[in-house]
C-alpha positions as CSV (number, residue, x, y, z in Angstrom):
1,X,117.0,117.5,45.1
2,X,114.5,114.7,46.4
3,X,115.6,112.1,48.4
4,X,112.7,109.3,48.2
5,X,111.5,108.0,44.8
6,X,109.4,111.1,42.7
7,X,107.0,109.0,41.3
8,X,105.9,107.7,44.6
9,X,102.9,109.6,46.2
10,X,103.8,111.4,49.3
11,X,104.1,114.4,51.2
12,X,107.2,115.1,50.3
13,X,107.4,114.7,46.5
14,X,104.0,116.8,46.0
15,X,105.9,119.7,48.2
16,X,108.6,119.3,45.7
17,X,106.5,118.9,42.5
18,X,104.0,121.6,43.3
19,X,106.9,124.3,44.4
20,X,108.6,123.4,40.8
21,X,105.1,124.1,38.8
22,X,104.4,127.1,41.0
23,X,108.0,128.4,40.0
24,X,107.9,127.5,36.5
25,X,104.3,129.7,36.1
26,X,106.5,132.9,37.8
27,X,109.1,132.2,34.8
28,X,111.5,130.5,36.4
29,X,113.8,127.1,35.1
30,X,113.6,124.1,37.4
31,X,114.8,120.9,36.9
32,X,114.2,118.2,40.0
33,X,117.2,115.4,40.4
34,X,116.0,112.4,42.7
35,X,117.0,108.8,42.8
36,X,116.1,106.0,39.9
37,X,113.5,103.4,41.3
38,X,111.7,100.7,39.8
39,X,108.1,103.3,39.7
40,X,106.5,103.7,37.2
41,X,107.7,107.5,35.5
42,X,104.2,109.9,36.4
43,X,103.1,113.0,34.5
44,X,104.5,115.9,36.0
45,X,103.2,118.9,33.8
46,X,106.5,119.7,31.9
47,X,109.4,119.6,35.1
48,X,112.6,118.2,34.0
49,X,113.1,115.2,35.7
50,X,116.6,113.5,36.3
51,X,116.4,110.0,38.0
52,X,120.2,109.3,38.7
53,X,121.3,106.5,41.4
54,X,120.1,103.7,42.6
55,X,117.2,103.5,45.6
56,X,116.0,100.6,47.5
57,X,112.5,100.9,49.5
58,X,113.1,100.7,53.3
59,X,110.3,101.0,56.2
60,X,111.8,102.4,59.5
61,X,110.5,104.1,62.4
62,X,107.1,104.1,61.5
63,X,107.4,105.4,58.1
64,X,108.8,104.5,54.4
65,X,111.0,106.3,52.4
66,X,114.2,105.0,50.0
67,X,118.0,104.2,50.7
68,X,119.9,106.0,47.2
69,X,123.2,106.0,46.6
70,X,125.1,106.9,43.1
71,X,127.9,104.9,42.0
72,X,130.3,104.8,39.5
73,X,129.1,106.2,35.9
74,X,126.0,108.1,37.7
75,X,127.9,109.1,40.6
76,X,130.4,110.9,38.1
77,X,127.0,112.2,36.2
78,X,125.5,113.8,39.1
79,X,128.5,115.6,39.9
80,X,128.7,117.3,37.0
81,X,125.0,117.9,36.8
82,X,125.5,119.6,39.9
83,X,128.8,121.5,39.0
84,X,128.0,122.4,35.3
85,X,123.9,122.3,35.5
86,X,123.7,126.2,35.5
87,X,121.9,126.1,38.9
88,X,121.6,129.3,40.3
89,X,120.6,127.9,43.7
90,X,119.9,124.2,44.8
91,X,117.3,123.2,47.2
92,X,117.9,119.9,48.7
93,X,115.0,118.4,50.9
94,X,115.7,115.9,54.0
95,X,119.2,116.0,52.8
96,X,120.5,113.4,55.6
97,X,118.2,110.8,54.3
98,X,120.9,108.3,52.9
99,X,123.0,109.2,51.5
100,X,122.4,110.7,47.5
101,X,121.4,113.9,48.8
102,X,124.4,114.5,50.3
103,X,126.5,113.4,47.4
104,X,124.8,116.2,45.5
105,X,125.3,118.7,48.1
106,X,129.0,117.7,47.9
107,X,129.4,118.6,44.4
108,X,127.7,122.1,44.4
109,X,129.3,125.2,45.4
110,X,126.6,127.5,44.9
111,X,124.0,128.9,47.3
112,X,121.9,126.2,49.0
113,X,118.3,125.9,50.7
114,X,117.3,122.7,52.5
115,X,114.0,121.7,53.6
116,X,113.8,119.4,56.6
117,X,110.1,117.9,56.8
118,X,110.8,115.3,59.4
119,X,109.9,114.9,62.9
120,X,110.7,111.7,64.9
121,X,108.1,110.0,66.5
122,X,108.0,110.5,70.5
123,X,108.8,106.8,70.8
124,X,112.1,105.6,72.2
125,X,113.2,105.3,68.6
126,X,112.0,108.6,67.5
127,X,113.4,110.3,70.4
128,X,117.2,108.4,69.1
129,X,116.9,109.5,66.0
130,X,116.0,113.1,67.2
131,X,119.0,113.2,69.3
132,X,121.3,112.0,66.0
133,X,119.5,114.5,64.2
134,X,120.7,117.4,66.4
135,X,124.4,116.1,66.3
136,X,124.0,115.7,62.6
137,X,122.5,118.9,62.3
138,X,125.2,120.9,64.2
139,X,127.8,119.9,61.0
140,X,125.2,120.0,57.8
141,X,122.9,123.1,58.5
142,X,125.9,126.0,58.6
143,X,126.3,124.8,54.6
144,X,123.2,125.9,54.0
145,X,122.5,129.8,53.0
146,X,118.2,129.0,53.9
147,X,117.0,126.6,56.3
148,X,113.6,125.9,56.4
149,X,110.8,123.5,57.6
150,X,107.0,122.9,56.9
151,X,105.9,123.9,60.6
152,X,107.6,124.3,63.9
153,X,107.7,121.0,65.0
154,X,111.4,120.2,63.1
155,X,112.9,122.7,64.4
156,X,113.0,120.5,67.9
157,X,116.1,118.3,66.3
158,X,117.6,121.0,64.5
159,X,121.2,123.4,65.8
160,X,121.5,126.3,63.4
161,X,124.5,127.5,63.0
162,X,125.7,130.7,64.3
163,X,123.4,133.9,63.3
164,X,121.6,131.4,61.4
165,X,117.4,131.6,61.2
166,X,115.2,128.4,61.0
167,X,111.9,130.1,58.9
168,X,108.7,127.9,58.7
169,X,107.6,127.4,55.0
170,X,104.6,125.8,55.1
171,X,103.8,123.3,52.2
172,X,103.4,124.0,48.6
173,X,99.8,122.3,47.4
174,X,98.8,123.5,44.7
175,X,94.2,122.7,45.2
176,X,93.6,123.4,42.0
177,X,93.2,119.9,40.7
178,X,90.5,119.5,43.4
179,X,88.7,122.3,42.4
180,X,86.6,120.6,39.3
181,X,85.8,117.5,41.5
182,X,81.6,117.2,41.9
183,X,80.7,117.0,45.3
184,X,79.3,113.7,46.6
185,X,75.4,113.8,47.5
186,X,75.8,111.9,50.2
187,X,77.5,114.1,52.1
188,X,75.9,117.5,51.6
189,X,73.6,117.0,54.3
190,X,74.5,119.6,56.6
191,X,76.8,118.1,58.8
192,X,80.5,119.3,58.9
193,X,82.8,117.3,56.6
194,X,86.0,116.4,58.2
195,X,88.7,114.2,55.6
196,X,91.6,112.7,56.9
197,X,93.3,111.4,54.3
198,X,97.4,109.9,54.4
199,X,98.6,106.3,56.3
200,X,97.0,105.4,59.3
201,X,99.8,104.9,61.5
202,X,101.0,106.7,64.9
203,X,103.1,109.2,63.5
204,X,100.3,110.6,61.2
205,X,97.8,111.0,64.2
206,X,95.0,109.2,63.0
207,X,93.9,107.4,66.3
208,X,93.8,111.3,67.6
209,X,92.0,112.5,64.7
210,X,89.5,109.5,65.6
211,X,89.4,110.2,69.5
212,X,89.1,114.1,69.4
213,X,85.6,113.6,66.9
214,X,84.7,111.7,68.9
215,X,84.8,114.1,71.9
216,X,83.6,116.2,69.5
217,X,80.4,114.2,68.9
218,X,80.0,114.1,72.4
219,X,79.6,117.5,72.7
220,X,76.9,117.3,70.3
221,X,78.5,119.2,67.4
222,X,77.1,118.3,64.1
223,X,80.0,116.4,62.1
224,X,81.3,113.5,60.0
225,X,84.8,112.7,59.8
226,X,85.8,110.9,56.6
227,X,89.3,108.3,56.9
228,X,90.9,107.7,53.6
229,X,94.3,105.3,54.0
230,X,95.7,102.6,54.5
231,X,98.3,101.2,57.2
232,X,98.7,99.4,60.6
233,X,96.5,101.3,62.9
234,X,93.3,100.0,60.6
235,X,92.6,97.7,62.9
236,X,92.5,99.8,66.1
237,X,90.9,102.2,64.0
238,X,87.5,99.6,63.2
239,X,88.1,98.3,67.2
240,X,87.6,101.7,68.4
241,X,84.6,102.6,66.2
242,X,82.5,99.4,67.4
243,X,83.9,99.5,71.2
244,X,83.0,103.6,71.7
245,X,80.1,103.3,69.2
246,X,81.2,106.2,67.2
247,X,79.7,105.4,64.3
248,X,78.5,101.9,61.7
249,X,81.7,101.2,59.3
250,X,80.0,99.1,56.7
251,X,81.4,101.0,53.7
252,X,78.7,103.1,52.5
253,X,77.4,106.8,53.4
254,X,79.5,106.6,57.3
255,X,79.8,109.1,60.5
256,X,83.6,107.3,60.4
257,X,84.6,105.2,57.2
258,X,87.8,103.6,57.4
259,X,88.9,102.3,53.5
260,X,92.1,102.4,51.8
């Protein structure tokens, strides 16, 4: 169960999408239920999808991510997916994201997994949301039968339940489509290739990313750090390029190339 929009690229979905194909090759059945949005339907190599509900595209602390709720006819349609599907065992990711997730959880009976991939920002509104994600967590994690998160950092705003285990299950990627890609001339030179590729905002750490190569440069290792995004922080980004003098951006063969 996927709470944000399938067909939109993020962390998230590919977890969810690449765990499904990677299950599928071993022989199992998976079918993936998130929320109807107004994207565009993507090729996902065979995985039954079900889009059911309604989602509307929010931005909030720092990041994006959908509101879905089912009502009436669907509402009625996803509980009985969930009751009658077959399902031998449902894993729900970032369940208290509002609030479809947790109408799904409420009409299946059957063992459960949850994935939480969240961690607030250490801003005044992160460290809010962190404290209602402990409360929160104290009632919803005892349903579960296997909690789990991508590293260790979740586990900061998560109460297990009593005798219950957080494990850390680090992403599903599957590299593969990368592996046919030619590699560009310009940058088999020798140096060390460093890519940082997602949004360029706080909560993604791409102002660190930026600051530690260029301690790193410093130091006189041999490297190239390569941005790929887009976001708020693009501007800071370019400002701290020209005011430390890491590197030219002009958009061509770059120390530091910031492009979206």
């Amino acid at each position: 169960i996927c709470p944000y929009d399938i067909d939109r690229a993020g962390g998230v979905q590919r977890h969810i999408l690449d765990t499904a194909a990677a299950l599928i090759e071993l022989g199992h059945e998976v079918v993936v239920i998130a929320p109807r949005t107004k994207s565009s339907p993507r090729e996902n190599a065979g995985i039954e999808i079900h889009r059911i509900g309604k989602a509307v595209k929010q931005e909030w602390f720092g990041t994006g991510f959908e509101i879905s709720l089912a009502l009436g006819q669907e509402r009625r349609a996803l509980k009985a997916l969930m009751r009658n599907g077959g399902f031998d065992i449902a894993h729900f990711h970032t369940p208290w994201t509002p609030f479809m997730a947790l109408q799904a959880l409420s009409g299946f009976a059957g063992p459960a997994a949850v994935t939480f991939h969240d961690t607030p920002s250490p801003s005044w509104s992160g460290r809010l949301l962190a404290r209602l994600f402990r409360g929160f967590s104290r009632v919803l994690l005892p349903r579960f039968d296997l909690v789990l998160t991508p590293s260790d950092s979740p586990k900061g705003h998560l109460v297990p339940g009593a005798g219950q285990e957080i494990l850390v299950f680090p992403p599903c990627t599957d590299l593969r489509r990368f592996t046919a890609a030619a590699p560009q001339a310009r940058f088999q030179d020798g140096r060390l290739n460093i890519l940082f590729l997602g949004r360029l905002e706080p909560r993604k750490g791409a102002m660190l990313a930026l600051a530690a190569y260029h301690r790193l440069r410093d130091r006189g290792l041999n490297l190239r750090l390569i941005m790929a995004g887009a976001g708020e922080q693009e501007g800071m980004l370019r400002d701290y390029v020209r005011e430390h003098g890491v590197a030219q951006v002009d958009g061509v063969a770059l120390d530091v190339g910031v492009s979206s």
